[in-house]
C-alpha positions in Angstrom: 102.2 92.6 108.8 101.0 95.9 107.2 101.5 94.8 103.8 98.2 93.2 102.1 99.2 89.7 101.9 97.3 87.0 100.4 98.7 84.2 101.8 100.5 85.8 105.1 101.8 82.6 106.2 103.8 81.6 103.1 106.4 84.6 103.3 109.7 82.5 104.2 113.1 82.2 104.3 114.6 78.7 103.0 117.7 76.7 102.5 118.6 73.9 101.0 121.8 71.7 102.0 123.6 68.9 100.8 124.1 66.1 103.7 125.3 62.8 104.2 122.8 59.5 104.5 123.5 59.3 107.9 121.0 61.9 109.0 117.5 60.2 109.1 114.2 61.8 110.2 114.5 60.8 113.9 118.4 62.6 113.7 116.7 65.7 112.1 114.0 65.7 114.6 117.0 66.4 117.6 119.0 68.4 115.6 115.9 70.8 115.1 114.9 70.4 118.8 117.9 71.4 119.8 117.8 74.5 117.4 114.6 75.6 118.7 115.6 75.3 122.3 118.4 77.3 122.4 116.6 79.3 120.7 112.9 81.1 122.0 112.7 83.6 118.8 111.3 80.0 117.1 108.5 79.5 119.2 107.2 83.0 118.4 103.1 82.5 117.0 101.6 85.9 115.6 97.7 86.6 115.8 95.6 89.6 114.8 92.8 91.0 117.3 90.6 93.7 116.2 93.1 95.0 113.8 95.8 94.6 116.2 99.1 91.9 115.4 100.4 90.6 118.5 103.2 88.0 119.2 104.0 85.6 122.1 105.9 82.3 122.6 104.5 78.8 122.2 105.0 76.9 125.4 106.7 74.0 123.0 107.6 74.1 119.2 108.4 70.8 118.0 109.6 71.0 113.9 107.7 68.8 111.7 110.4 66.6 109.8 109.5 65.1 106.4 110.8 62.8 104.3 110.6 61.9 100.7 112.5 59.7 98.1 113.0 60.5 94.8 115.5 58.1 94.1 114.4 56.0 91.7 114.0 59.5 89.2 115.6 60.8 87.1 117.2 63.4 87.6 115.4 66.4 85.6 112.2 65.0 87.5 113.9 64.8 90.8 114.8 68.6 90.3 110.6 69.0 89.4 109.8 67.5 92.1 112.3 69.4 94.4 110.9 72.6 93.2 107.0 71.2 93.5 107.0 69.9 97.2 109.3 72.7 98.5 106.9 75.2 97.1 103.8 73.3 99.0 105.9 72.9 102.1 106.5 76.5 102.3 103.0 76.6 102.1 102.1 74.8 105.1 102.7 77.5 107.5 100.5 78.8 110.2 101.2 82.1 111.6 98.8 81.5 114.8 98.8 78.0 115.5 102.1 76.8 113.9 103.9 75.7 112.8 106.5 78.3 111.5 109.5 76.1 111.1 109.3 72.9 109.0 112.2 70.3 107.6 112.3 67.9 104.8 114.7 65.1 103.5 115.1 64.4 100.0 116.7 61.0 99.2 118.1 62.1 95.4 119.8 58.2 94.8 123.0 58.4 93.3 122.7 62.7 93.6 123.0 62.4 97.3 120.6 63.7 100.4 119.4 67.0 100.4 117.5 68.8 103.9 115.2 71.8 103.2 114.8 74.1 106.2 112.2 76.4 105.7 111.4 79.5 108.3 109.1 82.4 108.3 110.4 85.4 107.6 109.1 87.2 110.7 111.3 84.4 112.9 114.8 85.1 111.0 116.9 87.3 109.4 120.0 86.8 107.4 122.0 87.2 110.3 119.9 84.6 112.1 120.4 81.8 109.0 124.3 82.6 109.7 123.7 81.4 113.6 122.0 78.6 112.8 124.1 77.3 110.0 126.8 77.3 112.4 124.5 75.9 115.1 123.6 73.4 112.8 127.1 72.3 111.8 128.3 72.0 115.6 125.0 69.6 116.2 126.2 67.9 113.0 129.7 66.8 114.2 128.3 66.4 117.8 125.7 63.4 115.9 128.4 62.0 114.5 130.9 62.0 117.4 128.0 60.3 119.4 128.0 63.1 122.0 125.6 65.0 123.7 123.8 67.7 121.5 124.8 71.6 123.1 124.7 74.4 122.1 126.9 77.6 123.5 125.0 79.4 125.3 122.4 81.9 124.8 122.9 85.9 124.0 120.1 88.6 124.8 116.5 87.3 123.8 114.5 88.7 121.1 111.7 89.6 123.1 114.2 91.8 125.4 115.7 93.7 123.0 112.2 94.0 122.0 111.4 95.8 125.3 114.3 97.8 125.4 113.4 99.6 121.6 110.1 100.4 123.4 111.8 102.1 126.0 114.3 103.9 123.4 111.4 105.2 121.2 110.5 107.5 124.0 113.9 108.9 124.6 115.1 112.3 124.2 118.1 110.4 122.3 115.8 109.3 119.2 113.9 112.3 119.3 116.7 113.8 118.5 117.1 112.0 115.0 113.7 113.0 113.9 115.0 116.2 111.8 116.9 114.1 110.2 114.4 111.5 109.2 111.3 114.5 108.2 113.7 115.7 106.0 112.0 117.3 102.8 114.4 115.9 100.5 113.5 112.0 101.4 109.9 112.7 99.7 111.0 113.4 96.6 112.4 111.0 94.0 112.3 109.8 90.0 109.2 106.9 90.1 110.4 104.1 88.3 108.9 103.9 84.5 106.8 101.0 83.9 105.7 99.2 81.1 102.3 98.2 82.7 101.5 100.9 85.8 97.7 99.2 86.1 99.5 96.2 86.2 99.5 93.5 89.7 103.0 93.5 91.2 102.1 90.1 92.2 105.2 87.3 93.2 104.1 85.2 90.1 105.5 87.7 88.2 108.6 88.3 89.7 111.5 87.7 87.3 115.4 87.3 88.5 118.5 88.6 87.3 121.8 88.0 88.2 125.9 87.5 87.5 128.6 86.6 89.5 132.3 88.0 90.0 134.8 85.4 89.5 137.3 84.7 92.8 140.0 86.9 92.0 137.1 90.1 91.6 135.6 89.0 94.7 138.1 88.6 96.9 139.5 92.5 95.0 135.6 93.6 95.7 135.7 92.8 99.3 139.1 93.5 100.6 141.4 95.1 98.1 139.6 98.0 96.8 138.2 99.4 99.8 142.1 100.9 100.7 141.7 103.6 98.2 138.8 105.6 100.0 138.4 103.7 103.1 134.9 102.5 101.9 132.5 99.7 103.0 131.2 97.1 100.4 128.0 98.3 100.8 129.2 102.0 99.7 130.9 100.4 96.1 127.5 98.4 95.4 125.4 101.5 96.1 127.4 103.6 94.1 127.1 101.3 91.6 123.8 101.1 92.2 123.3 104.9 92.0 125.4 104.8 89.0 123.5 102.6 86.9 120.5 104.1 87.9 121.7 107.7 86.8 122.4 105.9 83.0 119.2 104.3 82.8 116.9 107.0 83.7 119.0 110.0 83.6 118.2 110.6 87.5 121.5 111.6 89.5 118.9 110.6 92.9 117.6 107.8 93.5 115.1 107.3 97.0 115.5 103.6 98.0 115.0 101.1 101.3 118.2 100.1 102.7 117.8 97.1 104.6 120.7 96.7 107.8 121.6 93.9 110.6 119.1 96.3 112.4 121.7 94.8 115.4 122.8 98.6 116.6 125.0 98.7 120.1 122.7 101.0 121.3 122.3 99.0 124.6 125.6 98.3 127.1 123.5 95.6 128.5 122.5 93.9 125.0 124.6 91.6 123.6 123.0 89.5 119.8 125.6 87.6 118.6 123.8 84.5 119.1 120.3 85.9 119.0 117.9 85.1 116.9 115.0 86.8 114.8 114.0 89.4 112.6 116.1 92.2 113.9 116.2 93.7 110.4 116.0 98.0 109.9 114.8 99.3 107.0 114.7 102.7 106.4 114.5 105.3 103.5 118.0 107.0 101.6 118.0 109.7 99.1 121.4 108.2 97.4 122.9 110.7 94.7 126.1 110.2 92.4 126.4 113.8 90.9 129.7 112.5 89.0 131.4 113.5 87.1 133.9 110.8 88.2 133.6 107.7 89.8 135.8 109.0 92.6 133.4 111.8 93.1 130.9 109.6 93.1 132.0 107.1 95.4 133.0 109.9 97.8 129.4 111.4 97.7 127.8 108.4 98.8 130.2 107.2 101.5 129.2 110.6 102.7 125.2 110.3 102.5 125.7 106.6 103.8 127.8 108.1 106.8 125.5 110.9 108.0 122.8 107.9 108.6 122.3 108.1 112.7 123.1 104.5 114.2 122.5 102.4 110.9 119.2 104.0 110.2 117.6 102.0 113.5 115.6 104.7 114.6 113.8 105.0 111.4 111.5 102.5 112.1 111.0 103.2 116.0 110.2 106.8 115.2 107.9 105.3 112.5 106.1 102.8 114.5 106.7 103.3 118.6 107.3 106.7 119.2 104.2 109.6 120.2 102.0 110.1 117.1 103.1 113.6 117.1 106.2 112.5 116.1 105.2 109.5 113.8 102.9 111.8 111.6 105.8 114.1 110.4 107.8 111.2 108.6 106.5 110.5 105.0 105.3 106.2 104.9 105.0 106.3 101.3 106.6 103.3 100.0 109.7 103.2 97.1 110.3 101.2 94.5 113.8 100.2 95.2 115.5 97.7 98.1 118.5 97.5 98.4 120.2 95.0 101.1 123.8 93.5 101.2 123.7 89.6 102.8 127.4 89.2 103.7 129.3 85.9 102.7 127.0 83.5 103.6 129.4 80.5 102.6 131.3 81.4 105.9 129.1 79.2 108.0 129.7 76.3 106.1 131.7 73.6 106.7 132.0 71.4 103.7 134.2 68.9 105.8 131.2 69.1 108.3 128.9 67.2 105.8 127.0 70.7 105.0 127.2 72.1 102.0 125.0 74.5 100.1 122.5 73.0 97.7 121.8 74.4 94.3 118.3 72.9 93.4 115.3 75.1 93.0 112.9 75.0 96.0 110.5 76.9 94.9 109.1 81.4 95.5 109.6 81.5 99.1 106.4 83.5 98.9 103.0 82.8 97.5 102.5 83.5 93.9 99.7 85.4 94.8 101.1 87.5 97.4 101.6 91.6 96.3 104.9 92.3 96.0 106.2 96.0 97.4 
């Protein structure tokens, strides 16, 4: 909400299934019902007073469903068309009045169904497109056994553990992670060289890169490897990170936003596992891999990733809740680097369910004119 946004409203997170013919609009409509009441995080509406965001709950939420056939196309114009009318769904958003949560169907002929969820991003996080997959592949199998649609049922609400962070912010217990986060070393950093530094960092510029580790490296990556210094995968792909950094740029510290789960136990009376929302924590690392092995390296940032106090939660409640005394001696300036680690998001998939990942484009899950951080 602090970031000058164009188009506010179109700032999403999507997802685009394969499903079987059986599900029509009217079986979409009660699976989404059912989503949104069990649960309350996606009937959350968001309005600005006198400079002042604000959220509360819509008394109902129903999820607009619709439908399109592109059947009789072929199929380089199906995936056009795919790409065209999830972009302007995405776009349909209204962060006041709803709604925030739309579905469509895509009859592809021969290239089978296809269901495009699409959320805002201030309803869901990863973790919360993990619940609902799993949500949604229960109400699935429920459909087609004829049964009633349930859901287990529900963990702490969002706008609890929202109440309980307010009371943490003033605690003794957070203050005491404020030398930690006003450190002096977290200002300083390499910037990033660019080509164009009048340039706009706008989304219709944004340009992807990516690879992928064959089966036998991935299962290695994220069991195997991690026996030799007890690491985490997200210590191995900063490291890597750090790495690469150091022999681009010839920086042995890089100053980045980690994003976490943000879903700390810092409450014996909070329980998230099925809760939904934006939970996420982002907070500011100074990572450094001063070699000159890759052992030593590895080692060092396990370490700096280890001294972070409860997942680097308090960042932001220092930064945002706590007594402005407090709040003015951490440095907001913004990086240039994210870095955040999804999980295995194929987990919550059941292709025997009917669900399966889709790999058509949808379209920027922002607005091409939106700023970009």
């Amino acid at each position: 909400l602090e970031q000058p946004l164009a188009r506010p409203a179109h700032w999403n997170r999507s997802f685009l299934l394969e499903i079987s013919s059986e599900l029509t609009v009217d079986a979409v409509r009660s699976l989404m019902d059912a989503l949104v009441g069990a649960h309350d995080a996606l009937r959350q509406r968001f309005q600005q007073r006198n400079g002042v965001w604000s959220a509360r709950y819509a008394a109902s939420a129903p999820v607009p469903v619709d439908r399109h056939d592109l059947s009789q196309q072929p199929y380089a114009e199906q995936r056009e068309a795919l790409a065209r009318l999830g972009y302007a769904l995405k776009d349909t958003l209204d962060l006041e009045n709803g709604p925030l949560f739309r579905a469509a169907l895509f009859d592809l002929g021969p290239g089978g169904h296809r269901l495009l969820l699409t959320i805002h991003h201030l309803l869901v996080d990863s973790v919360s497109w993990h619940i609902l997959h799993e949500d949604l592949q229960r109400l699935c199998d429920q459909l087609q056994r004829g049964e009633k649609l349930e859901l287990p049922p529900k963990s702490t609400p969002y706008q609890y553990w929202a109440a309980r962070l307010h009371e943490y912010a003033q605690s003794e217990a957070l203050q005491g992670e404020l030398a930690y986060w006003a450190r002096p070393c977290l200002e300083s950093a390499s910037a990033l060289p660019l080509d164009h530094p009048a340039g706009e960092n706008r989304a219709s510029t944004l340009h992807s890169a990516s690879f992928a580790l064959d089966p036998l490296q991935t299962r290695a990556l994220l069991t195997r490897v991690h026996a030799a210094y007890d690491t985490r995968i997200d210590d191995l792909l900063l490291c890597a990170l750090a790495r690469g950094w150091r022999a681009a740029f010839g920086a042995a510290s890089l100053r980045l936003h980690v994003e976490g789960h943000g879903r700390g136990s810092l409450f014996d009376d909070v329980d998230l596992t099925r809760s939904v929302g934006w939970f996420t924590a982002i907070y500011p690392l100074l990572v450094s891999a001063p070699g000159p092995s890759r052992a030593d390296d590895i080692a060092a940032i396990k370490a700096q990733l280890r001294a972070v106090p409860n997942d680097g939660l308090g960042y932001g409640l220092l930064r945002y809740l706590a007594p402005a005394a407090m709040r003015a001696r951490l440095d907001p300036s913004d990086v240039q680097v994210s870095f955040t680690y999804l999980g295995q998001l194929d987990r919550a998939l059941d292709p025997a369910a009917g669900l399966r990942t889709a790999t058509e484009d949808t379209g920027l899950d922002t607005h091409t004119s939106n700023l970009r951080r």
